[in-house]
C-alpha positions as CSV (number, residue, x, y, z in Angstrom):
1,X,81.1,89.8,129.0
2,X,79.1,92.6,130.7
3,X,80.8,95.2,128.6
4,X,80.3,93.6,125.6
5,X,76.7,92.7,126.1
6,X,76.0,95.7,127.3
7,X,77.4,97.6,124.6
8,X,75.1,95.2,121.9
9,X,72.0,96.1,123.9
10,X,72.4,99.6,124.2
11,X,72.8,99.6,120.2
12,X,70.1,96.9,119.4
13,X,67.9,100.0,121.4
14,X,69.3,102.8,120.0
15,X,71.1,104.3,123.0
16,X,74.5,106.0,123.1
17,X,76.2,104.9,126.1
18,X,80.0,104.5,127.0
19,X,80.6,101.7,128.5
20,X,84.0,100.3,130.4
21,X,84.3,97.4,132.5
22,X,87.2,97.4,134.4
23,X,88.2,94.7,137.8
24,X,88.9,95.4,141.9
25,X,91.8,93.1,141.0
26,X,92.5,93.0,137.4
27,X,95.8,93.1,136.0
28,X,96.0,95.1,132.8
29,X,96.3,93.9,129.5
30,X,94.9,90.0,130.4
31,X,93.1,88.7,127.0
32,X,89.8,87.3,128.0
33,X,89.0,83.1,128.4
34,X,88.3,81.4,125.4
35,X,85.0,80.4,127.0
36,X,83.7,83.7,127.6
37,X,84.3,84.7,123.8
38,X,82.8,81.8,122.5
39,X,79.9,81.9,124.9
40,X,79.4,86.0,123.9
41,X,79.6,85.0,120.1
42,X,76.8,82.7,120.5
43,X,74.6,86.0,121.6
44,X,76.4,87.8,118.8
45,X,78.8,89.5,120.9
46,X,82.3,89.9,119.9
47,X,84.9,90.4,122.8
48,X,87.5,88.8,121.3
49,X,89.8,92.4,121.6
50,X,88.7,92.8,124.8
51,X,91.4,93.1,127.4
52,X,90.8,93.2,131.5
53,X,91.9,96.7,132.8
54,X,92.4,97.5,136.8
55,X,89.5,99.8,138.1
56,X,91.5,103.0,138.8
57,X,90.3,106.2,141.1
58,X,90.4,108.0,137.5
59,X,87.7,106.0,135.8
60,X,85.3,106.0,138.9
61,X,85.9,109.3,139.1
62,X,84.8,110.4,135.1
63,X,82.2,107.5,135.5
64,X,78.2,108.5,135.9
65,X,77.1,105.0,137.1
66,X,79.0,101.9,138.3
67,X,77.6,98.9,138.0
68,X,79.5,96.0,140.5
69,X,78.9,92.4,139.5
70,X,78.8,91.5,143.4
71,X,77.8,93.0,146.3
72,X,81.9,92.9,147.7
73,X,82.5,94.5,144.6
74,X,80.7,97.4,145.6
75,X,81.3,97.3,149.4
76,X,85.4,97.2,148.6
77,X,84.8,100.6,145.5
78,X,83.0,102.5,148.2
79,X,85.5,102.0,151.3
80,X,88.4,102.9,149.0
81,X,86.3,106.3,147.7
82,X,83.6,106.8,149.9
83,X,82.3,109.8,147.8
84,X,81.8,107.4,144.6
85,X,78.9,105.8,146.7
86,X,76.2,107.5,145.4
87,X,76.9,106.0,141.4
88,X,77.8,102.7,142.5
89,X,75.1,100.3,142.3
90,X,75.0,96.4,142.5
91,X,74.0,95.5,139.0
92,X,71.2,92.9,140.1
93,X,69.4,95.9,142.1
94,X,70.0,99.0,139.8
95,X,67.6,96.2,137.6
96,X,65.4,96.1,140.8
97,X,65.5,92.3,141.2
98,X,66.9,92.3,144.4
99,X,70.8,91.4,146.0
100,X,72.0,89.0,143.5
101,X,75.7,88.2,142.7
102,X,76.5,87.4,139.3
103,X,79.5,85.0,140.1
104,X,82.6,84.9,137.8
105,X,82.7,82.0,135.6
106,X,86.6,82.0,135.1
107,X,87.9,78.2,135.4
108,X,84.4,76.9,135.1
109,X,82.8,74.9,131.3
110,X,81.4,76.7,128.9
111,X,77.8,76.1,130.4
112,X,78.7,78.5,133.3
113,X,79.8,81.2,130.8
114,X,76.5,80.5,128.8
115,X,74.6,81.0,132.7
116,X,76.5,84.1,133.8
117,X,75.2,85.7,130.3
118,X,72.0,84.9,130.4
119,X,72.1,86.2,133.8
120,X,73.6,89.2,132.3
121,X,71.5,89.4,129.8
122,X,68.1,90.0,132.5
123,X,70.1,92.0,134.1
124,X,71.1,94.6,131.8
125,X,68.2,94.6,129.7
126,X,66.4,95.8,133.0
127,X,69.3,98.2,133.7
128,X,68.9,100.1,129.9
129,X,65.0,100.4,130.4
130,X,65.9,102.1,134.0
131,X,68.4,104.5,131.8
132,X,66.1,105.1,129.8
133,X,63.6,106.4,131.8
């Protein structure tokens, strides 16, 4: 849902940004929840192609910036590649609101899905107008 989002906001503001999402755990090739793509459609996001990818020493190595969804997230990418930490950032305070998890939805209604994106949503908007800058 990030990557998605994130990908509409960086357009709606003319940026050019690449943007991956990958998982500490993921396996590769897992289709996303129906919840999430109907919760992303309704912000006129479509990640109905999207497929879940495992974060790999590859991609944090070609990435510029990192965003984690949790502070663990973060604490587990920097233990395993300690020289990654300086582009690894918890999403909630790379958009200067302070520590904040953004918890995954996955099992949960719909209404947690539409929470987590509007979550998002703050999130990343204050993340593209610190890119910007």
């Amino acid at each position: 849902m990030a990557e998605g989002l994130l990908k509409k906001l960086a357009k709606d503001n003319q940026l050019s940004l690449e943007v991956r999402s990958a998982g500490i755990a993921a396996f590769p090739g897992v289709p996303v929840t129906p919840e999430a793509v109907q919760a992303c459609r309704e912000k006129s996001v479509d990640i109905s192609a999207h497929q879940s990818q495992p974060l790999s020493k590859a991609l944090v190595m070609e990435s510029d910036l990192i965003l984690t969804m949790t502070g663990k997230h973060k604490e587990m990418i920097v233990k395993k590649m300690p020289a990654s930490e300086p582009k690894v950032a918890l999403l909630s305070e790379f958009a200067g609101v302070g520590a904040q998890d953004v918890e995954d939805p996955v099992g949960q209604p719909i209404d947690a899905y539409r929470g987590v994106l509007g979550q998002l949503e703050g999130y990343l908007q204050k993340a593209l107008d610190k890119i910007r800058n």
